[in-house]
C-alpha positions in Angstrom: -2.2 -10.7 3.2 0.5 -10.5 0.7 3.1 -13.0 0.1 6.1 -10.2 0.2 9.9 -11.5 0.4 11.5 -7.9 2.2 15.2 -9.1 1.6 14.3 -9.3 -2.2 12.1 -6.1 -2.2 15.3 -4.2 -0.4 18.2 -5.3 -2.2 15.7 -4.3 -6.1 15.4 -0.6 -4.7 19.1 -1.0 -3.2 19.7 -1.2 -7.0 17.7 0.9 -8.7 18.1 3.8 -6.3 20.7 5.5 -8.1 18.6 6.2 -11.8 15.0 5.8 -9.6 14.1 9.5 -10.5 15.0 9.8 -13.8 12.8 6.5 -14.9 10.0 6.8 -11.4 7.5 8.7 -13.4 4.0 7.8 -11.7 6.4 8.1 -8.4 6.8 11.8 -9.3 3.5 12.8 -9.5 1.9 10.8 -6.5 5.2 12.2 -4.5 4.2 15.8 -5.2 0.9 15.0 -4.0 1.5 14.0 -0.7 3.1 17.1 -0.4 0.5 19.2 -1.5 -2.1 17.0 0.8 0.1 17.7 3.8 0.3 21.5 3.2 -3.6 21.3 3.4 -4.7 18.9 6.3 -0.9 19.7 8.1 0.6 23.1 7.2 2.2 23.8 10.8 4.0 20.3 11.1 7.0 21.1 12.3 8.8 17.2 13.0 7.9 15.2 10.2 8.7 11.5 9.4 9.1 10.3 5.8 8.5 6.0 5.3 9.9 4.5 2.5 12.0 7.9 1.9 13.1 6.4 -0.9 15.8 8.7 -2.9 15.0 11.9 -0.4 12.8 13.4 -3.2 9.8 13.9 -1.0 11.7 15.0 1.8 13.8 18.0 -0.5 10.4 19.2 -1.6 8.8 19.6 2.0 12.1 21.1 3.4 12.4 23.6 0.5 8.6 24.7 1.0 9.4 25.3 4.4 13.5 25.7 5.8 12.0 25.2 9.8 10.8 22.0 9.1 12.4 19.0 10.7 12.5 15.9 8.9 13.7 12.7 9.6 13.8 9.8 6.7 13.5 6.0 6.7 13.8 3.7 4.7 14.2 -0.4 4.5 17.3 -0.1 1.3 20.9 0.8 2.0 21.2 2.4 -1.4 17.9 4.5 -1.1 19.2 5.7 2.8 23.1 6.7 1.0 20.7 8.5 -1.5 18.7 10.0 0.8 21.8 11.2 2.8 22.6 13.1 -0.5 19.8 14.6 -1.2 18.6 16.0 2.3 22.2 16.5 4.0 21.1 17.8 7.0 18.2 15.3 7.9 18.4 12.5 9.9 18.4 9.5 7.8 18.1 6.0 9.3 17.3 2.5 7.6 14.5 1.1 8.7 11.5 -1.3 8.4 8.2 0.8 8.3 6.7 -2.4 10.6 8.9 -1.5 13.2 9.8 2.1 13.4 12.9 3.1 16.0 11.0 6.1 17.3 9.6 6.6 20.6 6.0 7.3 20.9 4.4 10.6 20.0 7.7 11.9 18.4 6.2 13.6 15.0 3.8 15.9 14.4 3.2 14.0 10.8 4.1 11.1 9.0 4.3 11.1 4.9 4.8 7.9 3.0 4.8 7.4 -0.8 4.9 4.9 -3.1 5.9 2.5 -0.1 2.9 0.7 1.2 1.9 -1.6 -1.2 5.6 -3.8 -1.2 3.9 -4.6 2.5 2.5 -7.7 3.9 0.1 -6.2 5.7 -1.1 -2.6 6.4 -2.2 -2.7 9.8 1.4 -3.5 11.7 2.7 -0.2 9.7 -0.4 2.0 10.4 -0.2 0.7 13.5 3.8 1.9 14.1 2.4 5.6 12.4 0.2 5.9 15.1 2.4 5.2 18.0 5.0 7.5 16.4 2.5 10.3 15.7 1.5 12.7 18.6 -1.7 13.2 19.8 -3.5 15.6 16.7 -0.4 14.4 14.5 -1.8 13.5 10.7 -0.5 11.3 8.3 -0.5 11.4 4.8 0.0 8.1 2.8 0.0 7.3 -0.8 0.1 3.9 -1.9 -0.5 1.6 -5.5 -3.5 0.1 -5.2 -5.7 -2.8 -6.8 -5.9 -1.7 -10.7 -1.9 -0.9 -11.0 -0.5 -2.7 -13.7 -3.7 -4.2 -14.8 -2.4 -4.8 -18.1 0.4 -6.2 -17.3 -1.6 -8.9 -14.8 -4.3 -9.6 -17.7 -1.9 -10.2 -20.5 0.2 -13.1 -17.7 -3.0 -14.8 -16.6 -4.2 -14.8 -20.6 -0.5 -16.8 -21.6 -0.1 -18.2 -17.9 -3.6 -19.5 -16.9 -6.0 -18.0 -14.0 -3.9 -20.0 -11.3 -1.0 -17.9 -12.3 -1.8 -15.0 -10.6 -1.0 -16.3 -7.1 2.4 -15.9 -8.6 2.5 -12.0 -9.0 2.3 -9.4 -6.3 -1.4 -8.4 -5.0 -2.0 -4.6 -4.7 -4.4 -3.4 -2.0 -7.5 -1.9 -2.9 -9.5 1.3 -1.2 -11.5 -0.7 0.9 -8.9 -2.4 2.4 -6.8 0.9 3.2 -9.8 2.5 5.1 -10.3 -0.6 7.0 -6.3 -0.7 7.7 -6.8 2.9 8.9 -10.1 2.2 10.9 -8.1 -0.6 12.9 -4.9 1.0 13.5 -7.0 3.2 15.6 -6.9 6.2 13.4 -9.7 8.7 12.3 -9.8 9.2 8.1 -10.0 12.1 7.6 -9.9 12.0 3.1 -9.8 8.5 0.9 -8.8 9.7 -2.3 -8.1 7.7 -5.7 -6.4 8.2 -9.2 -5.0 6.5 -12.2 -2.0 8.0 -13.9 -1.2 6.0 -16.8 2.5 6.0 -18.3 2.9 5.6 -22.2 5.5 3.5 -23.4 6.9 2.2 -26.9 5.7 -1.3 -26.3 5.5 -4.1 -23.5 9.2 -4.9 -23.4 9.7 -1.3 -22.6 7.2 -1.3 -20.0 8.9 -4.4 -18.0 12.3 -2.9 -18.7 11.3 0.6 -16.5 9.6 -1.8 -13.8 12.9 -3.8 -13.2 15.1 -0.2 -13.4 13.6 1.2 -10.4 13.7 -2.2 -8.5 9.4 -2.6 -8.8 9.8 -6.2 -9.3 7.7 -9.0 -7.9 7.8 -9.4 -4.3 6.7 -12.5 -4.2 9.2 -14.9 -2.4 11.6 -16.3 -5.1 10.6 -20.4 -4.6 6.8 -19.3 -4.9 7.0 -16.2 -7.8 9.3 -18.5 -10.1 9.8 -15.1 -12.3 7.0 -14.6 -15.2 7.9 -17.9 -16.7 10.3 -19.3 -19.2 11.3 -17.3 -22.2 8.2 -18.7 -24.0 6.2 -17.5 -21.6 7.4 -14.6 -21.4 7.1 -13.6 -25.4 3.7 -15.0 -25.1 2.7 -12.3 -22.4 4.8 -9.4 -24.5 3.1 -10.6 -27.9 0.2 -10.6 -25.5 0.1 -7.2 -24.2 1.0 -5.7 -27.6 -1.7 -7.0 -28.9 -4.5 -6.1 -26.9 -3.1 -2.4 -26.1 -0.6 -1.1 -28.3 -1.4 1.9 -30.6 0.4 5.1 -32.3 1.5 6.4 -28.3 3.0 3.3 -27.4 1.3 1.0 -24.7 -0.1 2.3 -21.6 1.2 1.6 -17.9 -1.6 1.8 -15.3 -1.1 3.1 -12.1 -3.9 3.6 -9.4 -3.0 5.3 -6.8 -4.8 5.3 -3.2 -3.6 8.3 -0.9 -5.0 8.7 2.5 -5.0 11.6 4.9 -5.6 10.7 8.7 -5.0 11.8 12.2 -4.2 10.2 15.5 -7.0 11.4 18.3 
């Protein structure tokens, strides 16, 4: 189980949601595909939820590949929802928390989430809220961060911060856990896939600066977290990172993505 403070995780993407796809690189490309994975395993979905909607990205792409599609998008930040509203005028948008979805059972024919998962607790109560709000046959597509994301980022704090530190950063699920998640909110896999797209940035400040724009903080509650350290610390970790990883493209920015396809019996 993670350690995740929602009110902090909200009011980051709150304030990043207004430059989220300009800097949201790894976002982009796991975004586009969840769409592609829902034109295979769901082509004929007609009502379709998006969790964690995010900026409406997701949602503009599936309505321009198919005008009859009825979407509806959720999401747990007031300035990701007045995004959304923007991007997707004519879609339902409503602000909500993917553990406790205002939807009555069986309403969509298929539910697509991206890069939305991980900033959970747990995975089960959400899957679990899919399920319910998927109809009988309805499939859901779901991309998440998983276990190796940031791993350079997590080596270089517990190498200034000590081994203990890392109960102070934010845990990732791995692929294990997500089929289990699935398996016991009563749904049938149907694909586990896995990737890594790695960003490339000029050096470790960089890379903390484009985590912190598009509100990817830590989650971690605020009296536990106690931020990456003091400013020491944190040029230790920097210097750190450099160090071990920087070279004529920069530094690289790890992100391992676990996306899931699955359908309700």
């Amino acid at each position: 189980m993670n350690r995740v403070d929602k009110a902090r995780v909200q009011a980051a993407f709150s304030r990043g949601a207004a430059g989220y796809d300009a800097r949201a690189l790894a976002q982009a490309q796991t975004r586009a595909r969840v769409a592609a994975l829902l034109e295979r395993h769901a082509p004929d979905a007609v009502r379709i939820l998006d969790v964690g909607a995010g900026t409406g990205a997701l949602a503009a792409q599936l309505a321009a590949r198919r005008p009859s599609r009825r979407i509806t998008l959720a999401d747990l930040a007031p300035g990701m929802c007045a995004a959304s509203r923007s991007a997707v005028p004519a879609a339902p948008v409503v602000m909500a928390d993917a553990e406790a979805l205002p939807f009555r059972d069986g309403r969509f024919d298929a539910l697509v989430s991206s890069s939305t998962f991980q900033w959970l607790p747990r995975l089960e109560p959400a899957l679990g809220e899919a399920r319910r709000a998927l109809a009988p046959g309805g499939t859901l597509v779901l991309a998440l961060f998983a276990q190796r994301t940031l791993h350079e980022l997590r080596a270089a704090w517990l190498a200034v911060a000590g081994p203990d530190a890392g109960a102070r950063m934010h845990r990732f699920f791995g692929r294990d856990e997500v089929a289990a998640a699935i398996a016991a909110s009563g749904l049938d896999a149907l694909a586990i896939e896995e990737e890594e797209i790695v960003e490339r940035h000029p050096d470790a400040r960089a890379v903390l600066r484009a985590i912190r724009a598009v509100g990817a903080g830590n989650a971690v509650p605020r009296g536990q977290a106690g931020g990456l350290g003091g400013r020491s610390v944190t040029l230790s970790l920097l210097d750190r990172y450099d160090a071990a990883h920087r070279g004529p493209e920069g530094v690289p920015a790890t992100y391992h993505v676990v996306y899931a396809v699955a359908r309700r019996r």
